[in-house]
N, C-alpha and C positions, 0 to 999 in steps of 0.2 A: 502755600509756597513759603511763608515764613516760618513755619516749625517742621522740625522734622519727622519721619515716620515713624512707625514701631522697624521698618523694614532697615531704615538709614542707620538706626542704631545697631540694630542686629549683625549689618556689614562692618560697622565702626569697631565692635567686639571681636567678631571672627577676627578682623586683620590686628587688633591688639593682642587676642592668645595665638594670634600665628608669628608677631613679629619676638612678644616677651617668654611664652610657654606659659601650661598650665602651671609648672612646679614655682619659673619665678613669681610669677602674681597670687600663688599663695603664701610663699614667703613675706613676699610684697603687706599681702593682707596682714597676716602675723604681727611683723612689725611694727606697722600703724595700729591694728590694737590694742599693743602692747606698749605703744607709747600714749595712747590715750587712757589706758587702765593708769600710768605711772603720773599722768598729768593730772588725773582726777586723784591721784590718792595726797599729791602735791599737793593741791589745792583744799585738801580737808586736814592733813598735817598744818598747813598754814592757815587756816583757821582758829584753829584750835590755839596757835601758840602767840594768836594776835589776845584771843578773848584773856589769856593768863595776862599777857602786858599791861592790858587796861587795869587788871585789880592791882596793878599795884601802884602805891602811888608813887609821883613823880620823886626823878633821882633815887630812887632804893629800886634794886637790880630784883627783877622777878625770878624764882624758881627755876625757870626753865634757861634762863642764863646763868643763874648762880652754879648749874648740874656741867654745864656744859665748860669744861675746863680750857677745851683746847683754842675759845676765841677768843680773840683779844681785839678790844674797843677802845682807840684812841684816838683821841682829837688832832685834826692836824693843823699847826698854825704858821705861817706864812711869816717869812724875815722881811723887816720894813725896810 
């Protein structure tokens, strides 16, 4: 009584591809692949560009900030 069938889920499926369709819930699938390939590749880019920071020592701008033109890091200070 506490868990459900193989039969509960099979009906829970039918009425899911009957209510969204085969074609959205493969879009569907895509999508979330597609952001879990972009999340994982995120998370090895940022990896990578943590271990450069550490070599360098503090206050001298590492490589991979020095390459990168377009940011700009500045302190912000509050009027007393």
């Amino acid at each position: 009584m506490g868990s459900f069938s193989i039969w509960h889920w099979l009906i829970v499926l039918l009425i899911v591809v009957m209510v969204f369709g085969t074609k959205k819930l493969k879009n569907m699938g895509g999508d979330l692949g597609g952001a879990v390939k972009g999340f994982k590749d995120g998370m090895k880019e940022g990896g990578q560009s943590t271990a450069d920071d550490k070599d360098a020592p503090a206050g001298q701008v590492s490589h991979a900030q020095a390459a990168d033109k377009a940011t700009i890091d500045v302190e912000a200070k509050q009027k007393s």
